[in-house]
py3Dmol code that shows the C-alpha trace and the ligand (Angstrom):
import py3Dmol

protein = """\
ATOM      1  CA  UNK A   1       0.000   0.000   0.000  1.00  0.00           C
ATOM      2  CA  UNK A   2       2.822   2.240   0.960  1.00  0.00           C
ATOM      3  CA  UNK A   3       4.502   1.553  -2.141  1.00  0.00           C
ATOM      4  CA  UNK A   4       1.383   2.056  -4.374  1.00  0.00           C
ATOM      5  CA  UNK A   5       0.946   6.072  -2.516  1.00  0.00           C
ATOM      6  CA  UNK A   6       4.994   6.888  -2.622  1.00  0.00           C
ATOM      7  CA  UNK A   7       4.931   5.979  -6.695  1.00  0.00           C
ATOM      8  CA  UNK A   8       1.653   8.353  -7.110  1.00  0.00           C
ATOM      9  CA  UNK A   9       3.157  11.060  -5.259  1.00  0.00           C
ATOM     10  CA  UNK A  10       5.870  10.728  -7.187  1.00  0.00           C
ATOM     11  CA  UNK A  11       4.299  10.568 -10.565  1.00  0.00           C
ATOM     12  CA  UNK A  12       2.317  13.801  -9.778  1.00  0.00           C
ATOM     13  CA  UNK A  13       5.404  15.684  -9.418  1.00  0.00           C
ATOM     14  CA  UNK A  14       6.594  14.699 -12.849  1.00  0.00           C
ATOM     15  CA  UNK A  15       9.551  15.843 -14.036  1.00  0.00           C
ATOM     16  CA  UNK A  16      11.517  15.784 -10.389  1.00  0.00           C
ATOM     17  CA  UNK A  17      10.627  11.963 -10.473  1.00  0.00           C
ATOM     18  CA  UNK A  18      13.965  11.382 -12.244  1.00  0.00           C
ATOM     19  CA  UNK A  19      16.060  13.163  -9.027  1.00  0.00           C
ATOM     20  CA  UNK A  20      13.793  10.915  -6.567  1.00  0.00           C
ATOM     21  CA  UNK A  21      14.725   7.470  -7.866  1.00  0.00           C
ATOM     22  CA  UNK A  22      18.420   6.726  -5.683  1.00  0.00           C
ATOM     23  CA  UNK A  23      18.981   4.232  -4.081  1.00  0.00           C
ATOM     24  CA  UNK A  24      15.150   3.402  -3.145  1.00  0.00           C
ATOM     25  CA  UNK A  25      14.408   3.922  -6.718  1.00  0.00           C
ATOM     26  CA  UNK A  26      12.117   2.514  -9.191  1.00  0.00           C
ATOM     27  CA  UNK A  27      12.389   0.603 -12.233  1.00  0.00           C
ATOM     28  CA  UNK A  28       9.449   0.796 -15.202  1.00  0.00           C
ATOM     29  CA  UNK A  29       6.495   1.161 -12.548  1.00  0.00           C
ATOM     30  CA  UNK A  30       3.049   2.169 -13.785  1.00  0.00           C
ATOM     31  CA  UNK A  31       0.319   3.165 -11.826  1.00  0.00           C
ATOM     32  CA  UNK A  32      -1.133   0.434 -11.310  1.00  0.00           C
ATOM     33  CA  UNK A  33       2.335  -0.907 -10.309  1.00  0.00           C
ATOM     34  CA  UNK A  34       3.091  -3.767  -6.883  1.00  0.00           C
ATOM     35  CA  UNK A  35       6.519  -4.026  -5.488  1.00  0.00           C
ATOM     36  CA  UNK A  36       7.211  -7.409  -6.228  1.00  0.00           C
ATOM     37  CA  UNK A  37      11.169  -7.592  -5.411  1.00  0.00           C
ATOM     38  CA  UNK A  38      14.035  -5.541  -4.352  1.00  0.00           C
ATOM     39  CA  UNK A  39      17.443  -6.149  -5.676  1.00  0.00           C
ATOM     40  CA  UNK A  40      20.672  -5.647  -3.179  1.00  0.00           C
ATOM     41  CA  UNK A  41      23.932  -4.626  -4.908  1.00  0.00           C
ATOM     42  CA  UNK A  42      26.042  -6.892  -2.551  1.00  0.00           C
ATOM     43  CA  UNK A  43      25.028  -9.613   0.415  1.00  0.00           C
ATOM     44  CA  UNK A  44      22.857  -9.538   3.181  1.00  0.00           C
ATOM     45  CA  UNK A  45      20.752  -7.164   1.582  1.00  0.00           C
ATOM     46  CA  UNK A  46      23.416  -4.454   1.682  1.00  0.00           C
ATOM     47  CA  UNK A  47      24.844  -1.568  -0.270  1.00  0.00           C
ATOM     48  CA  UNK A  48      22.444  -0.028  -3.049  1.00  0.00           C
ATOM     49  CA  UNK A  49      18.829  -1.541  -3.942  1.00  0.00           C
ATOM     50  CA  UNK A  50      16.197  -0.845  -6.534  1.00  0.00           C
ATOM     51  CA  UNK A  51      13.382  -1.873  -6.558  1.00  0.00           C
ATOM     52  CA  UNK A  52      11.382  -4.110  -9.276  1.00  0.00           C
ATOM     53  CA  UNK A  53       7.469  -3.035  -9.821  1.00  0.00           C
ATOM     54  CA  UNK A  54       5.071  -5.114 -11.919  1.00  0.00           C
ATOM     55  CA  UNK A  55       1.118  -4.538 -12.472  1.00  0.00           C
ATOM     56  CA  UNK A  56       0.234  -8.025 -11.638  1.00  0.00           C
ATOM     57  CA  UNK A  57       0.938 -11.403 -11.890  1.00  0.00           C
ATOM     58  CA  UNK A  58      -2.375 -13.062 -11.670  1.00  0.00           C
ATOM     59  CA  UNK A  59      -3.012 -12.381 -15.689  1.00  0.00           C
ATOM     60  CA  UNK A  60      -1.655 -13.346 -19.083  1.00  0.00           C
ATOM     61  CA  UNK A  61       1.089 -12.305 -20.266  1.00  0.00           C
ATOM     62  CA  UNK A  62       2.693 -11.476 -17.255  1.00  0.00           C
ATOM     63  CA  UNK A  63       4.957  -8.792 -16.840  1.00  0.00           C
ATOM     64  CA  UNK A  64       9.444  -8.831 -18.089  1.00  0.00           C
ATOM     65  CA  UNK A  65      12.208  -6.979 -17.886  1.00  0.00           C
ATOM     66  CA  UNK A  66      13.724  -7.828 -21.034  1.00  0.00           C
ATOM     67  CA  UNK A  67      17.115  -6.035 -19.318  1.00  0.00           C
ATOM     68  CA  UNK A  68      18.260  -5.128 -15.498  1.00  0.00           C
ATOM     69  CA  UNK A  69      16.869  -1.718 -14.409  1.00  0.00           C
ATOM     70  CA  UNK A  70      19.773   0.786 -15.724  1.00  0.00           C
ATOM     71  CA  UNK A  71      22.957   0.959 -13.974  1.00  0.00           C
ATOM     72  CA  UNK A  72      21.747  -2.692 -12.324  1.00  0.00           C
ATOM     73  CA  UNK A  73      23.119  -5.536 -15.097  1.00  0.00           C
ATOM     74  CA  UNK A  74      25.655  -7.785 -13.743  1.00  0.00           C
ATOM     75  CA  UNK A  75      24.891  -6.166 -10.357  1.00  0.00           C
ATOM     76  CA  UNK A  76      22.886  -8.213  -8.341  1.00  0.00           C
ATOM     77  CA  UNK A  77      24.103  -9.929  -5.331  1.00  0.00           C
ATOM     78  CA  UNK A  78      21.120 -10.715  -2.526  1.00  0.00           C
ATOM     79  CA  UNK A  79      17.316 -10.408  -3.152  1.00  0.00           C
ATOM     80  CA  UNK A  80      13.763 -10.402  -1.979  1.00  0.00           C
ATOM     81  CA  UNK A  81      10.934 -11.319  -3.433  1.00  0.00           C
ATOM     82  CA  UNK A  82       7.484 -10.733  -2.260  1.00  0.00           C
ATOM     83  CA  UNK A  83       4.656 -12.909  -2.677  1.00  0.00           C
ATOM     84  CA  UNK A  84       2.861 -11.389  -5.926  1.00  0.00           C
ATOM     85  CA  UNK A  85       5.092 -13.094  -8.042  1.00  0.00           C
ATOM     86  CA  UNK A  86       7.745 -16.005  -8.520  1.00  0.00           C
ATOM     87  CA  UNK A  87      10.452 -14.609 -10.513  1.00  0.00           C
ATOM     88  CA  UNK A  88      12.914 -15.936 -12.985  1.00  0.00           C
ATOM     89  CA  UNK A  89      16.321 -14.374 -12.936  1.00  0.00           C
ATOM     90  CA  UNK A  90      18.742 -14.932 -16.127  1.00  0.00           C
ATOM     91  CA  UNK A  91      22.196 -14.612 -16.757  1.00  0.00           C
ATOM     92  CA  UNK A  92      21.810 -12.739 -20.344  1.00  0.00           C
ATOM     93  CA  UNK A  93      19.750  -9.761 -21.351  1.00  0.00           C
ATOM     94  CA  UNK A  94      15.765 -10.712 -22.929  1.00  0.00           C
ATOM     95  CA  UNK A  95      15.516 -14.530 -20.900  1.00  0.00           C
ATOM     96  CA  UNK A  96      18.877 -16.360 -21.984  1.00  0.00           C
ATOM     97  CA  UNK A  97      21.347 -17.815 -20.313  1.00  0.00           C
ATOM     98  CA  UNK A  98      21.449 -20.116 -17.456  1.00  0.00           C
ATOM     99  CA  UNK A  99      18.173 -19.429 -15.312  1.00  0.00           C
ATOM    100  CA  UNK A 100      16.968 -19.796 -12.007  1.00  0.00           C
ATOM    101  CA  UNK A 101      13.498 -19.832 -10.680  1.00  0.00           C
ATOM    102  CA  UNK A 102      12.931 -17.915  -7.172  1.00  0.00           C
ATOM    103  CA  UNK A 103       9.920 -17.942  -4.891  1.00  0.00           C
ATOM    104  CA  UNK A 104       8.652 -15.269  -2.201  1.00  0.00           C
ATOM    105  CA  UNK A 105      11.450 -14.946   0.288  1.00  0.00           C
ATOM    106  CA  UNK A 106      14.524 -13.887   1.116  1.00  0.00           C
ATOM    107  CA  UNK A 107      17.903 -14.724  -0.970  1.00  0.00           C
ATOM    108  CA  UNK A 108      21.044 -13.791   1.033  1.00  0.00           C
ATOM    109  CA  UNK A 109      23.592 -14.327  -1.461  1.00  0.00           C
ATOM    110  CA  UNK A 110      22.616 -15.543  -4.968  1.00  0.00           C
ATOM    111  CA  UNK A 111      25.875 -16.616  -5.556  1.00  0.00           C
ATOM    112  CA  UNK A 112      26.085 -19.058  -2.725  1.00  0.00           C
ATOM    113  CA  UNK A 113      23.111 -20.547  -3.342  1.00  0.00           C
ATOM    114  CA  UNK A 114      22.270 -19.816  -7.432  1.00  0.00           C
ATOM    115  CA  UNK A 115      25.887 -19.285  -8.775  1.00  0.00           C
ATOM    116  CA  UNK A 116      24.297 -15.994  -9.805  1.00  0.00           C
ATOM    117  CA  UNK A 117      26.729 -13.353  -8.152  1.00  0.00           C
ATOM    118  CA  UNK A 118      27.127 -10.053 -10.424  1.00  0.00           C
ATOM    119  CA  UNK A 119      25.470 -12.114 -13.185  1.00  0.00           C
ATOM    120  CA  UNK A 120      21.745 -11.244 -13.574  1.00  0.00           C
ATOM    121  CA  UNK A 121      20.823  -9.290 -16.696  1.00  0.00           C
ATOM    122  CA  UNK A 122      16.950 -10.074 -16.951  1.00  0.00           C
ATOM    123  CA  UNK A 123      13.923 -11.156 -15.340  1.00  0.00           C
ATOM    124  CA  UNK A 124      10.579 -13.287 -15.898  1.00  0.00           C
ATOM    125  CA  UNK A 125       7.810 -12.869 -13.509  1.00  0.00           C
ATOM    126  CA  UNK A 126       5.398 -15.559 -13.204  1.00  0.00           C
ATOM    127  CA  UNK A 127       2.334 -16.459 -11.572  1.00  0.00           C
ATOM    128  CA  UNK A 128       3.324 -18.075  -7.918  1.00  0.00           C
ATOM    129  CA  UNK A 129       0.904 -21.217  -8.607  1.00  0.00           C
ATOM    130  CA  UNK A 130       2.059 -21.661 -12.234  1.00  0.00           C
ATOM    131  CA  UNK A 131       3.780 -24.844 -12.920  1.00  0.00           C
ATOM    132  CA  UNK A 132       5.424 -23.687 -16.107  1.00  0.00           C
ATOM    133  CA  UNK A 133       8.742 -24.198 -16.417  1.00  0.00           C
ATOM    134  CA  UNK A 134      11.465 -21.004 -16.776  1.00  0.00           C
ATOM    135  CA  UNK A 135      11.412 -19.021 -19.580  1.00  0.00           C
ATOM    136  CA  UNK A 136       9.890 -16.539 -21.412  1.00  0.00           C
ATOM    137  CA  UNK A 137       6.102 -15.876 -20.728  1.00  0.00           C
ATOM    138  CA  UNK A 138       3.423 -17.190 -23.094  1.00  0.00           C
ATOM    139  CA  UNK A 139       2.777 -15.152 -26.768  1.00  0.00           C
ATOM    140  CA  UNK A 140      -0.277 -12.650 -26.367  1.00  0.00           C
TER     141      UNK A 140
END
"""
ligand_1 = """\
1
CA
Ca 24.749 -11.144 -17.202
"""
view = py3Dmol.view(width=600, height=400)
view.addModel(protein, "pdb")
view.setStyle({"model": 0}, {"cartoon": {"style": "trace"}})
view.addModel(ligand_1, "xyz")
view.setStyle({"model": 1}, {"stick": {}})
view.zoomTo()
view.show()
């Protein structure tokens, strides 16, 4: 809820939006936008983090980031994920690569435990109850 009120405030006051993004920033929310994952720049949820919005996840197709938010490719290190989505991290820009499928919860060190330090360059988002296997979302 928080999140949904801080990105309409923001959104009203246009063209400072760019200035307000930082290190809590934003990447390609709407208005109709959920938080659905925050990415760490090094372990333990430390050092800078942007956030990750999507509309929903509950409806076809779902949401992608064919690339890392700007300034965040080969960047990740630790991770949460919130329970709107599973997400699919990849090691290459638009879904290629090696891949990894993450539910809600809390990922200390990716590349501990995914061999995905400084690595991830996209992201799928997929329903939480979908049994599909990783990859890119289904055509229109
Ligand atoms: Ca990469």
């Amino acid at each position: 809820m928080f999140q949904r009120i801080r990105w309409a405030s923001l959104a009203a006051a246009g063209a400072s939006l760019a200035l307000l993004l930082g290190t809590a920033g934003t990447a390609d929310a709407s208005p109709n936008a959920v938080r659905v994952a925050v990415l760490y720049e090094h372990h333990n949820f430390e050092g800078e983090s942007v956030a990750l919005y999507a509309d929903t996840c509950r409806g076809n197709p779902v949401p992608q980031y064919q690339n890392a938010p700007e300034g965040w490719n080969d960047r990740v290190t630790s991770m949460q994920i919130f329970v709107s989505c599973d997400i699919v991290i990849h090691e290459h820009g638009f879904q290629s690569g090696r891949s990894a499928r993450l539910k809600s919860g809390s990922y200390a060190n990716l590349g501990n435990s995914h061999g995905f330090n400084d690595t991830i360059s996209s992201f799928s988002f997929l329903r939480p109850w979908a049994g599909v296997a990783p990859g890119r979302a289904p055509a229109g």
